[in-house]
Phi, psi and omega in degrees: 000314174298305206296309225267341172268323170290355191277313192280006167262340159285069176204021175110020146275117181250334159246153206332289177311322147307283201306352193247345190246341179286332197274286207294002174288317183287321204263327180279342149297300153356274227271329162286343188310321182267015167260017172258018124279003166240342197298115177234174154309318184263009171258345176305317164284354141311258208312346180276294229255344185279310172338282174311338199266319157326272173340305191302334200265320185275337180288318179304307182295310156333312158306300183300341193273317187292273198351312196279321200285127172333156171317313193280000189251341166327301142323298193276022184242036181228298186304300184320313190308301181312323195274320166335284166302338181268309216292306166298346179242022154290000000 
């Protein structure tokens, strides 16, 4: 998923407010990648509610990065979005 965001941000997203929603898009992936190393039982409802509160901060940022991105690149970073998104709420 970072490759695939860093590959579309060399690729004609120019402005600033893309490029501030491309970092933190890389940083909150990171950062869900780890979490199946702390997820315990009694840590679950923490990671749950750091989730819900994450999702919310990644769909607005996804929204300014498609919003930002060529015509032709909108579709597949709206299928990423998606997939992204179903994926968190398994």
């Amino acid at each position: 998923v970072c490759e695939f965001v860093n590959s579309r941000l060399r690729m004609g997203v120019s402005s600033m407010e893309a490029k501030g929603s491309i970092s933190r898009i890389r940083k909150c992936i990171r950062h869900l990648l780890t979490f199946g190393d702390q997820i315990d039982g009694e840590s679950w409802e923490f990671v749950a509610e750091d989730l819900r509160l994450r999702s919310t901060f990644l769909f607005c940022d996804f929204n300014r990065f498609i919003a930002a991105s060529p015509e032709d690149q909108k579709q597949p970073l709206t299928e990423l979005a998606n997939k992204l998104f179903h994926c968190m709420e398994e």
